[in-house]
KOLNU-822174 format. One record per residue: residue in one letter; z, x, y of N, C-alpha, C in turn. Coordinates in nm, 3 decimals. Layout:
<atoms>
[atom 'a'; [Z; X; Y]; [Z; X; Y]; [Z; X; Y]];
...
</atoms>
This chain:
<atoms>
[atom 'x'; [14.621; -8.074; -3.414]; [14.514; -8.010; -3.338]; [14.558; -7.871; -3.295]];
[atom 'x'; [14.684; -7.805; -3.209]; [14.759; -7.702; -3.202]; [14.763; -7.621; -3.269]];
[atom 'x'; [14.752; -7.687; -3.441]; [14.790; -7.577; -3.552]; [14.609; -7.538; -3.624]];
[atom 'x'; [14.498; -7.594; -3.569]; [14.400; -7.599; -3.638]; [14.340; -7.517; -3.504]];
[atom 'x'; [14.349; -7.511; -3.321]; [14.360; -7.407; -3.245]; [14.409; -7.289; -3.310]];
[atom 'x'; [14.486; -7.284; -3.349]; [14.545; -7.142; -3.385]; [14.531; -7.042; -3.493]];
[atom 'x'; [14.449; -7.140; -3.530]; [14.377; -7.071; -3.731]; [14.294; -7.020; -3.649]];
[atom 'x'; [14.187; -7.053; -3.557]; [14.086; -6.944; -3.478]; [14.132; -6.819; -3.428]];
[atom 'x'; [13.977; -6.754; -3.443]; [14.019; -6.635; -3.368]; [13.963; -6.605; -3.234]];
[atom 'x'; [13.989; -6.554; -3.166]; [14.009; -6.553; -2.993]; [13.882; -6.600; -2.988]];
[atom 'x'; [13.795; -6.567; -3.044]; [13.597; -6.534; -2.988]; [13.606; -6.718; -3.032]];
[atom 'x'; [13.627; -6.783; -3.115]; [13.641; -6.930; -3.178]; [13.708; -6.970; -3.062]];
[atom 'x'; [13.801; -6.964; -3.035]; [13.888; -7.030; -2.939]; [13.855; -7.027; -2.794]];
[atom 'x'; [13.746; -6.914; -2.760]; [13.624; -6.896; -2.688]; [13.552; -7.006; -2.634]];
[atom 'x'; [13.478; -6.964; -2.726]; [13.378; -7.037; -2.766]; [13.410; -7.200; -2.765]];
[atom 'x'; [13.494; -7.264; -2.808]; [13.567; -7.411; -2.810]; [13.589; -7.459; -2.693]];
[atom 'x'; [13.678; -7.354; -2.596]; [13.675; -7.362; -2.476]; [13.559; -7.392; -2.338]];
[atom 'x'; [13.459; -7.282; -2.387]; [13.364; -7.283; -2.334]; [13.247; -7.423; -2.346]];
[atom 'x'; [13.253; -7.504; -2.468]; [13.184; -7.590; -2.494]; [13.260; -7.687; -2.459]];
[atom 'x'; [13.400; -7.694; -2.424]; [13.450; -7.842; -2.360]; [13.460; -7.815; -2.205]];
[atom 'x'; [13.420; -7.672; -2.158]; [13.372; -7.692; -1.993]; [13.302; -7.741; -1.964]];
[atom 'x'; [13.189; -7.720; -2.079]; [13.019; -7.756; -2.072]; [13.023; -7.873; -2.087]];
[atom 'x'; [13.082; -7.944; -2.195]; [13.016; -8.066; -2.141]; [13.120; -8.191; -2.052]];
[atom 'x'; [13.238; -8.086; -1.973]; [13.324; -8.141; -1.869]; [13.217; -8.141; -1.731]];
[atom 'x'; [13.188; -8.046; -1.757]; [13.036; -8.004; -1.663]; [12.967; -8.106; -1.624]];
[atom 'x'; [12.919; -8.163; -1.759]; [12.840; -8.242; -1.778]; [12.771; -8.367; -1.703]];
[atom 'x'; [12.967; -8.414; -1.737]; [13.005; -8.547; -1.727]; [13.060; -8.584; -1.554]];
[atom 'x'; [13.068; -8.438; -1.509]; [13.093; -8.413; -1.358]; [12.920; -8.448; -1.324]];
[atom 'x'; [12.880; -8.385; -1.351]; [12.708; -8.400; -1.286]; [12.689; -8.527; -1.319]];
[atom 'x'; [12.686; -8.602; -1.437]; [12.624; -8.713; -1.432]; [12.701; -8.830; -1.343]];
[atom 'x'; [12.807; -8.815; -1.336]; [12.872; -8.941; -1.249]; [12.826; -8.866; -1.112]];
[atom 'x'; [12.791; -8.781; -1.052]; [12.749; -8.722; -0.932]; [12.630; -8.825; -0.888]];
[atom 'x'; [12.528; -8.804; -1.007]; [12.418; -8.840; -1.016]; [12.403; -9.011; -0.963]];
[atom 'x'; [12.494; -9.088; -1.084]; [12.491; -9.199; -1.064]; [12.527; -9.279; -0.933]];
[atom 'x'; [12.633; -9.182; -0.842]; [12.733; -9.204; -0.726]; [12.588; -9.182; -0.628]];
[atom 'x'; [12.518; -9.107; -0.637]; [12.400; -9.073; -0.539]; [12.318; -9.172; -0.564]];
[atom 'x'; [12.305; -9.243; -0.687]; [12.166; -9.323; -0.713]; [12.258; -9.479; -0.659]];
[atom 'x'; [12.353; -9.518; -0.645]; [12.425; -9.639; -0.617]; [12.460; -9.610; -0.489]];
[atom 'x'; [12.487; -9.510; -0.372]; [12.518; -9.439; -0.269]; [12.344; -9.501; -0.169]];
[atom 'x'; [12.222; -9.409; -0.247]; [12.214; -9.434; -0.130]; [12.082; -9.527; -0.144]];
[atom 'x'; [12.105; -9.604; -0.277]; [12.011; -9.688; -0.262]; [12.091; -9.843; -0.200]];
[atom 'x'; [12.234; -9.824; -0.196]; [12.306; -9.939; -0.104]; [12.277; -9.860; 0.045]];
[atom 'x'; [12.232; -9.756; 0.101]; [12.250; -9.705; 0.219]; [12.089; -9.749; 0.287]];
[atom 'x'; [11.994; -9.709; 0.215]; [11.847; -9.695; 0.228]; [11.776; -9.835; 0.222]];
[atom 'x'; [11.825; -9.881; 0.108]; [11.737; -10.058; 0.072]; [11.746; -10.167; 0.174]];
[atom 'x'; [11.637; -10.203; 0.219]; [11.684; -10.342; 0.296]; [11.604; -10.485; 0.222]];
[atom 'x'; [11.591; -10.575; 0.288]; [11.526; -10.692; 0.268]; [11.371; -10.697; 0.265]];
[atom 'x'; [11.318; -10.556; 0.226]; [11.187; -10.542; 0.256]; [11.121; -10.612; 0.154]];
[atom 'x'; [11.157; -10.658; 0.078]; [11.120; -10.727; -0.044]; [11.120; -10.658; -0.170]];
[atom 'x'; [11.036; -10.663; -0.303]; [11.007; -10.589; -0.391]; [10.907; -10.429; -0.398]];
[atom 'x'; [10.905; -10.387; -0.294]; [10.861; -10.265; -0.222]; [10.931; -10.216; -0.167]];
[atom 'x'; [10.949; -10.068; -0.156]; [11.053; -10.003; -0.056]; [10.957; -10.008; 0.097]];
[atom 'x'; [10.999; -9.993; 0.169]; [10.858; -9.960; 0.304]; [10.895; -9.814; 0.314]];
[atom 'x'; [10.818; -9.750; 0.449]; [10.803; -9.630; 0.438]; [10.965; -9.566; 0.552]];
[atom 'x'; [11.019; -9.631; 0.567]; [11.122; -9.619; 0.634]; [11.211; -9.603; 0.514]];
[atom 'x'; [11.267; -9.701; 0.450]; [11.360; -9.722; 0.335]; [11.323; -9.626; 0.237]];
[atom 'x'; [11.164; -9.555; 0.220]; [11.095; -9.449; 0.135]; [11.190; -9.266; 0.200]];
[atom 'x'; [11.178; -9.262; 0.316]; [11.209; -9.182; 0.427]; [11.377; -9.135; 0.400]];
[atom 'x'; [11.430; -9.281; 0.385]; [11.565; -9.214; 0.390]; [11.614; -9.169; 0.243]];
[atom 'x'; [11.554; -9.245; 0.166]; [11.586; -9.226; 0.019]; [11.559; -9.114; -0.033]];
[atom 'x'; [11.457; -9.035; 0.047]; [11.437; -8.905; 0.043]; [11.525; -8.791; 0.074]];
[atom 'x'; [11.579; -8.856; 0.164]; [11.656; -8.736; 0.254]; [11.802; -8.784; 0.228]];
[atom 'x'; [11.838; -8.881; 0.195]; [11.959; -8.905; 0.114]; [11.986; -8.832; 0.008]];
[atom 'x'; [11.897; -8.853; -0.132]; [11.870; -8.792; -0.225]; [11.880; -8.631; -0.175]];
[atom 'x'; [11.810; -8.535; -0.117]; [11.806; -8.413; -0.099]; [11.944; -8.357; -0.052]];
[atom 'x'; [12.010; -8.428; 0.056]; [12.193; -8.389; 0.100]; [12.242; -8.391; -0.051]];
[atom 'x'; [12.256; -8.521; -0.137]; [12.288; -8.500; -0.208]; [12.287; -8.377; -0.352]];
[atom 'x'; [12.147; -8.379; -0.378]; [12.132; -8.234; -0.445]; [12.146; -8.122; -0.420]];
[atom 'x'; [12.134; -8.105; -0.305]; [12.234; -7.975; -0.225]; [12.387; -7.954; -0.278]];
[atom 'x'; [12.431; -8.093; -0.274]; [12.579; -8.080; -0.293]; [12.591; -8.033; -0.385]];
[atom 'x'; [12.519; -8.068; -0.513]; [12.508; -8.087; -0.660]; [12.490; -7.944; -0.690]];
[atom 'x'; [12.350; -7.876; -0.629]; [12.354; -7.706; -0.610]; [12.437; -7.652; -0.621]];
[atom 'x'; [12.541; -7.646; -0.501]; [12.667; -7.610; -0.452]; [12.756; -7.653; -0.577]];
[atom 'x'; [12.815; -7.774; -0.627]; [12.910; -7.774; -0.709]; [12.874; -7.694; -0.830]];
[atom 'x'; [12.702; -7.689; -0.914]; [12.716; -7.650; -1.017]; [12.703; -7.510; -0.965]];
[atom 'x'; [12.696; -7.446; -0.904]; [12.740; -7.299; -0.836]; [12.896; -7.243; -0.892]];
[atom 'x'; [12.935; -7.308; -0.822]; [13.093; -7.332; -0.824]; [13.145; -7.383; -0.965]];
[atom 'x'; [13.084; -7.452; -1.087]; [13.114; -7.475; -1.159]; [13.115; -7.396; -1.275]];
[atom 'x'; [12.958; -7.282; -1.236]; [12.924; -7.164; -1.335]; [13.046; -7.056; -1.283]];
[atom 'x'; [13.039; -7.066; -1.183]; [13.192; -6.931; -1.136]; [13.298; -6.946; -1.200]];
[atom 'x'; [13.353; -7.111; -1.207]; [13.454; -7.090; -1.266]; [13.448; -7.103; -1.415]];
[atom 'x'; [13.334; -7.090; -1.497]; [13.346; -7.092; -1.624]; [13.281; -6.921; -1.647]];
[atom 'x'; [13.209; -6.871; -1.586]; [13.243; -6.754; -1.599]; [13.363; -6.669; -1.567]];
[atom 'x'; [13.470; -6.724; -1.501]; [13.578; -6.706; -1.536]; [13.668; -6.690; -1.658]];
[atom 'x'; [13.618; -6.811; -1.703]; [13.675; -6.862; -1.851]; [13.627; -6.750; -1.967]];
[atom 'x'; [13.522; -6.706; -1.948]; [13.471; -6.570; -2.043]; [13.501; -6.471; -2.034]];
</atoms>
């Protein structure tokens, strides 16, 4: 792999780079995702039965939104440091 890196030329080796941030990126957001959807539907859900009520509706809302904030913020922070990388 080292010696098949090195047959490229810088803009290739770029570019290679840049597409294993992207989809390191990726794979950061989606376990984000999943951690928020298992987070705060163990935080929000109760015994209300097969319906959420409007309470358990309420927080799942505002659970969800802290969380995409965060998500904002990291992929912020995630484009900085891959515009770094360029």
């Amino acid at each position: 792999m080292d010696a098949a890196i090195n047959q490229l030329t810088p803009e290739q080796r770029q570019a290679v780079m840049i597409n294993a941030q992207q989809e390191a990126n990726q794979k950061i957001m989606q376990a984000m995702m999943n951690k928020m959807t298992s987070i705060c539907y163990e935080k929000c859900t109760g015994t209300s039965g097969d319906k959420l009520d409007s309470r358990e509706q309420s927080c799942l809302a505002h659970c969800q939104d802290r969380y995409l904030d965060v998500r904002q913020q990291v992929q912020e922070a995630l484009q900085r440091r891959q515009g770094d990388l360029s």
